[in-house]
C-alpha positions as CSV (number, residue, x, y, z in Angstrom):
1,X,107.5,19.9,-0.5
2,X,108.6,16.3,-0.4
3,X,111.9,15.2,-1.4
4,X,113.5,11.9,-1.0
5,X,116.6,11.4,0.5
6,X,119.8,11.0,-1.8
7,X,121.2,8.4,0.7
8,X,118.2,5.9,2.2
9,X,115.5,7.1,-0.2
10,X,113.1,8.0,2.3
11,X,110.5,10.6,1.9
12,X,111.1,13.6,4.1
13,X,110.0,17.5,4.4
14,X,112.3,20.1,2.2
15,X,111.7,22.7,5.0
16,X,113.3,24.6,7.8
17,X,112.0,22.1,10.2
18,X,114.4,19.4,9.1
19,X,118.3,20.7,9.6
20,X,119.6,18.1,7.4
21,X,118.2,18.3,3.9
22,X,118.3,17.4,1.7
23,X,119.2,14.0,4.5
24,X,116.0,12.7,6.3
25,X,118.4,12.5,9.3
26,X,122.2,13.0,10.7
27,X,123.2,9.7,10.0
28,X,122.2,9.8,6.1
29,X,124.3,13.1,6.1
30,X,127.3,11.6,7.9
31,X,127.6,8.5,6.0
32,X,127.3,10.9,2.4
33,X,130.1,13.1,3.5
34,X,132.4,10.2,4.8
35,X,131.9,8.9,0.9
36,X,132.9,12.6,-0.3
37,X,135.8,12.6,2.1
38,X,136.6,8.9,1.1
39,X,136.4,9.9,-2.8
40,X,133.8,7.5,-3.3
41,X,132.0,10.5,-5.1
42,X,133.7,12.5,-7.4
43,X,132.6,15.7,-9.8
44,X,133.9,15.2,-12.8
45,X,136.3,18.2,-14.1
46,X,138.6,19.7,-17.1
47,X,141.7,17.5,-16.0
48,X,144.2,20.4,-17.8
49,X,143.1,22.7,-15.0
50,X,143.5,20.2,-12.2
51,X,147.5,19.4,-13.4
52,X,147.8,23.3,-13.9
53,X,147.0,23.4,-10.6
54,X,148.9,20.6,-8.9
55,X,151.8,22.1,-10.9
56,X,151.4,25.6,-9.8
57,X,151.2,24.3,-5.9
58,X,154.4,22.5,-6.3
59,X,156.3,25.1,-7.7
60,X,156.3,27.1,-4.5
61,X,158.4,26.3,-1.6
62,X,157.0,25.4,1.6
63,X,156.9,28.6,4.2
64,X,156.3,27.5,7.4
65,X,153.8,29.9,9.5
66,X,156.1,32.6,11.8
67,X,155.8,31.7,15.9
């Protein structure tokens, strides 16, 4: 099957041959998750649940890890 990649657009094989798809290569996979880990890409979410959250985290006092 071909797919294109959601970076560059090229056309490239959905199989087992290419370890990076839905990518056509490393770099198109590398550049998307920098703009994940950049929050240029964001999934869009019940806000209530996210501050219910955040709240619920900050509630708890910090335990550091035993040495």
């Amino acid at each position: 099957m071909k797919i294109k990649c959601p970076y560059c657009s090229k056309e490239n094989d959905w199989s087992s041959d290419n370890p990076f798809r839905p990518f056509c290569s490393e770099r198109c996979k590398l550049i998307d998750f920098g703009a994940w880990a950049k929050e240029e890409h964001i999934i869009s979410g019940n806000s209530e649940i996210d501050d219910h959250m955040s709240e619920d985290n900050n509630s708890r006092p910090f335990k550091p890890p035993d040495s």
